[in-house]
C-alpha beads as a LAMMPS data file, in Angstrom:
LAMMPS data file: protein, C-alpha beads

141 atoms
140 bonds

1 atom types
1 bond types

-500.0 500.0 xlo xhi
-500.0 500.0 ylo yhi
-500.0 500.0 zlo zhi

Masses

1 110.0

Atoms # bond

1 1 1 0.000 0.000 0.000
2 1 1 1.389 3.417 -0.811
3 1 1 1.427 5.277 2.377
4 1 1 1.088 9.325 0.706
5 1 1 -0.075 10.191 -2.218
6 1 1 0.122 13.145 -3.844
7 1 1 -2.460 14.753 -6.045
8 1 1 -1.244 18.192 -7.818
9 1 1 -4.298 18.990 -10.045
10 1 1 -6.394 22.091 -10.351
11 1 1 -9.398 20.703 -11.896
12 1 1 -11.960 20.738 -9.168
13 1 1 -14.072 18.031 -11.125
14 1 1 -11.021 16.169 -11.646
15 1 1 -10.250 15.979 -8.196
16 1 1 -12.981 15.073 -7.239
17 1 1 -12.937 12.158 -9.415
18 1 1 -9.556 11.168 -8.965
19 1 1 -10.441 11.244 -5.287
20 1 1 -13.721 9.082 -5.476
21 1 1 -11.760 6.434 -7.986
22 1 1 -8.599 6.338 -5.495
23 1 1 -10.887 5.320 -3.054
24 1 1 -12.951 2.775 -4.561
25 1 1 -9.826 0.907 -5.082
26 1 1 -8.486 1.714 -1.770
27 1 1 -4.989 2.221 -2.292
28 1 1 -3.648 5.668 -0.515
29 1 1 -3.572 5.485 3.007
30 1 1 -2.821 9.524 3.058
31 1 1 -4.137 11.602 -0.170
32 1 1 -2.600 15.125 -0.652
33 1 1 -3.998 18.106 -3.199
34 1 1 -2.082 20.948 -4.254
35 1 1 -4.087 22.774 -6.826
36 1 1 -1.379 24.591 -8.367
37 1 1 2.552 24.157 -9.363
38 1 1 3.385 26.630 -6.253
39 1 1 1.408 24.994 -4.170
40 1 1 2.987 21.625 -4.958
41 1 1 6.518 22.688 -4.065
42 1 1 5.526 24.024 -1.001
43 1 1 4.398 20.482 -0.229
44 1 1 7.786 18.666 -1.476
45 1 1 9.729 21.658 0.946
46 1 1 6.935 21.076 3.568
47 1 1 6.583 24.680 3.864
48 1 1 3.339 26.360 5.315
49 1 1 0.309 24.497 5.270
50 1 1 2.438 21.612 4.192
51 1 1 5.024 21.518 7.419
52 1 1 3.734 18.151 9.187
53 1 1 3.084 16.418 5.716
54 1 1 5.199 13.416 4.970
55 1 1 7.245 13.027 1.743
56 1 1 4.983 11.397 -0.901
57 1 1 5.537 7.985 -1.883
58 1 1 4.173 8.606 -5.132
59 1 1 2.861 11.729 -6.983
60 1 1 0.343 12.205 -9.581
61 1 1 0.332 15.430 -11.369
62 1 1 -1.113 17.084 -14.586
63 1 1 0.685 19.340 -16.528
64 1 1 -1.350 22.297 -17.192
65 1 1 -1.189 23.932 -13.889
66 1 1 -1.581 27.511 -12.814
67 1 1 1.392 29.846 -11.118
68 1 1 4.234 27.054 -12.051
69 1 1 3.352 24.531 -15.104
70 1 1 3.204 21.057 -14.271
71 1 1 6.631 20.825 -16.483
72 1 1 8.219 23.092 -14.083
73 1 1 7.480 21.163 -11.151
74 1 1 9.062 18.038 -12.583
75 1 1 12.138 19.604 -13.695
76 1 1 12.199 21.157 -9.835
77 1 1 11.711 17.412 -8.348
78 1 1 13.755 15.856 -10.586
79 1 1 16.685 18.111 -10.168
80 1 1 16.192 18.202 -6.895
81 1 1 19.051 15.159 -5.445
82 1 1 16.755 15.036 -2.179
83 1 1 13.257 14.658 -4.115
84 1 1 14.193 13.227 -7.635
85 1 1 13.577 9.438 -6.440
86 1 1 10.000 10.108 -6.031
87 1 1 7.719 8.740 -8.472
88 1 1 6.177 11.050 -10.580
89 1 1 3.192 9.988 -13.118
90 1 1 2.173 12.793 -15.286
91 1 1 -1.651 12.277 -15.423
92 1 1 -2.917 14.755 -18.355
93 1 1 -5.885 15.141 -20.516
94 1 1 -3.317 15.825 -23.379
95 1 1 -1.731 12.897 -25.634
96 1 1 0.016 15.564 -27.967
97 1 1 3.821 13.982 -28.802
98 1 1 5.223 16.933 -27.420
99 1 1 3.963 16.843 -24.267
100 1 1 4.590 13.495 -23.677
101 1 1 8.321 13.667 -24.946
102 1 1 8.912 16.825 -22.686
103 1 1 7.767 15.329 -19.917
104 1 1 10.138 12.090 -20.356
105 1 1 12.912 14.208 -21.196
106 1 1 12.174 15.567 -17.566
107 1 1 12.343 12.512 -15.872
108 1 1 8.871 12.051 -15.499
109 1 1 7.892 8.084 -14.582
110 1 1 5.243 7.414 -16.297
111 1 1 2.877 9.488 -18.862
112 1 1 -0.899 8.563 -18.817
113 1 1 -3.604 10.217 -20.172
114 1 1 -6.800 10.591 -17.767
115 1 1 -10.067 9.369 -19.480
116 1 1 -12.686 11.534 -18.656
117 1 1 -15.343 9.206 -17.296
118 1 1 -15.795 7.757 -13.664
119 1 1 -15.657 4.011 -14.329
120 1 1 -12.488 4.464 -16.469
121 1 1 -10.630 6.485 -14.427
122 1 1 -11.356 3.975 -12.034
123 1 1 -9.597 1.330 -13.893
124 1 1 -6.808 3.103 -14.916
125 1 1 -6.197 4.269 -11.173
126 1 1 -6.430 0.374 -10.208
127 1 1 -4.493 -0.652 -12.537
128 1 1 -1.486 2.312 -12.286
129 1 1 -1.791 2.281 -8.024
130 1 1 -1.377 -1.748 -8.229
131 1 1 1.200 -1.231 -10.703
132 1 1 3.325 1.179 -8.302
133 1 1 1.994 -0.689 -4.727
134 1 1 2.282 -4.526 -5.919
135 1 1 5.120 -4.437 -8.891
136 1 1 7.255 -2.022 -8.528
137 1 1 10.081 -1.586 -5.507
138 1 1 9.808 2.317 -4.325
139 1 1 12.723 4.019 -2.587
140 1 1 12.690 4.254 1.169
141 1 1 12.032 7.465 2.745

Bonds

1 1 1 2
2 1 2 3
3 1 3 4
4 1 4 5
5 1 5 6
6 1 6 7
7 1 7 8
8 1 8 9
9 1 9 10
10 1 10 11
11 1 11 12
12 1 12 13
13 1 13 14
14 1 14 15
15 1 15 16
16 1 16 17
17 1 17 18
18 1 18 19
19 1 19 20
20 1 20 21
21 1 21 22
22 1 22 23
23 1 23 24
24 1 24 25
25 1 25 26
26 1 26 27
27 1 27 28
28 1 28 29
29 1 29 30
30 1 30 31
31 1 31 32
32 1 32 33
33 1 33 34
34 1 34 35
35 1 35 36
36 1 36 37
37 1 37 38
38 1 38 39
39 1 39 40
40 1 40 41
41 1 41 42
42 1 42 43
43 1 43 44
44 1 44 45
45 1 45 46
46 1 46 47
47 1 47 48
48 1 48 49
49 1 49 50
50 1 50 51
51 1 51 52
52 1 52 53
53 1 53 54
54 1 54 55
55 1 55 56
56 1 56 57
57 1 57 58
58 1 58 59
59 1 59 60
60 1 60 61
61 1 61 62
62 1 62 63
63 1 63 64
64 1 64 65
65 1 65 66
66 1 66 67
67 1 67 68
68 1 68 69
69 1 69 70
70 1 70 71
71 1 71 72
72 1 72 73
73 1 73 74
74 1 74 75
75 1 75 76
76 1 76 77
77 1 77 78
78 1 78 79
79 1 79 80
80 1 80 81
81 1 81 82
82 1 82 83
83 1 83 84
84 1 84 85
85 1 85 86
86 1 86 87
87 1 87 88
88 1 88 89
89 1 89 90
90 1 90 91
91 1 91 92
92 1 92 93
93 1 93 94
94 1 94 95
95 1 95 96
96 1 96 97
97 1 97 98
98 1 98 99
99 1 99 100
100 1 100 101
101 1 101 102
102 1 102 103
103 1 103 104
104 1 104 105
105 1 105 106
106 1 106 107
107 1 107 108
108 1 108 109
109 1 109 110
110 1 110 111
111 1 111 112
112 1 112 113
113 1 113 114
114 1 114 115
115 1 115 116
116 1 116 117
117 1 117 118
118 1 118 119
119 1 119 120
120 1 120 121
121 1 121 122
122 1 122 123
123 1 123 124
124 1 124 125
125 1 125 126
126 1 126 127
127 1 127 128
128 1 128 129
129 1 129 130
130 1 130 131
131 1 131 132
132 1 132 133
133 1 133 134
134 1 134 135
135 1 135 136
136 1 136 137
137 1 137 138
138 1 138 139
139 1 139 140
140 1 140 141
């Protein structure tokens, strides 16, 4: 089970989805939401209404964010020595070549495209959180 996951979307109906699909399939024993890029780095330096949050064990993040671009975030994490082993999955609406080359050239972990209905967003979140919680070996804290 992944103990904190973070959530860095500013979709309201998106989060609200992501939230209701994360837990139907009951994988995040802490879920996090920054709603912007800013907001999201003030979680990863546990700054202001972030200080007693733990380090996420995996993040989830769009890339069209407002006050710092998702893209921006990831190159911060990922050139960050203390925060670069953190999973990141980019979780966009977009599917545009570009986007999904930047955001591998940034180190980002994984690229998926959110569907835009309930039941499928569902299944992709059961099938990516079992992926990271039951396959794949994270890094210690």
């Amino acid at each position: 089970m992944i103990g904190d996951l973070l959530l860095v979307e500013d979709n309201p109906g998106d989060v609200v989805l992501i939230k209701k699909a994360i837990e139907r399939v009951n994988f995040a024993r802490t879920l996090h939401v920054a709603g912007d890029g800013e907001a999201a780095l003030r979680f990863f330096r546990r700054e202001a209404e972030y200080a007693g949050a733990r380090r996420p064990d995996l993040v989830l993040m769009d890339l069209n964010l407002p006050r710092k671009d998702g893209r921006q975030v990831l190159a911060e994490v990922k050139s960050d020595p203390v925060l670069r082993s953190i999973p990141v999955v980019v979780l966009t609406s977009s599917d545009a070549p570009a986007d999904v080359r930047r955001a591998y050239d940034l180190h980002a972990n994984s690229v998926v495209t959110k569907p835009l209905n309930l039941r499928a967003l569902q299944s992709l979140l059961s099938d990516l959180l079992g992926y990271w919680c039951d396959v794949v070996k994270l890094p210690p804290q």
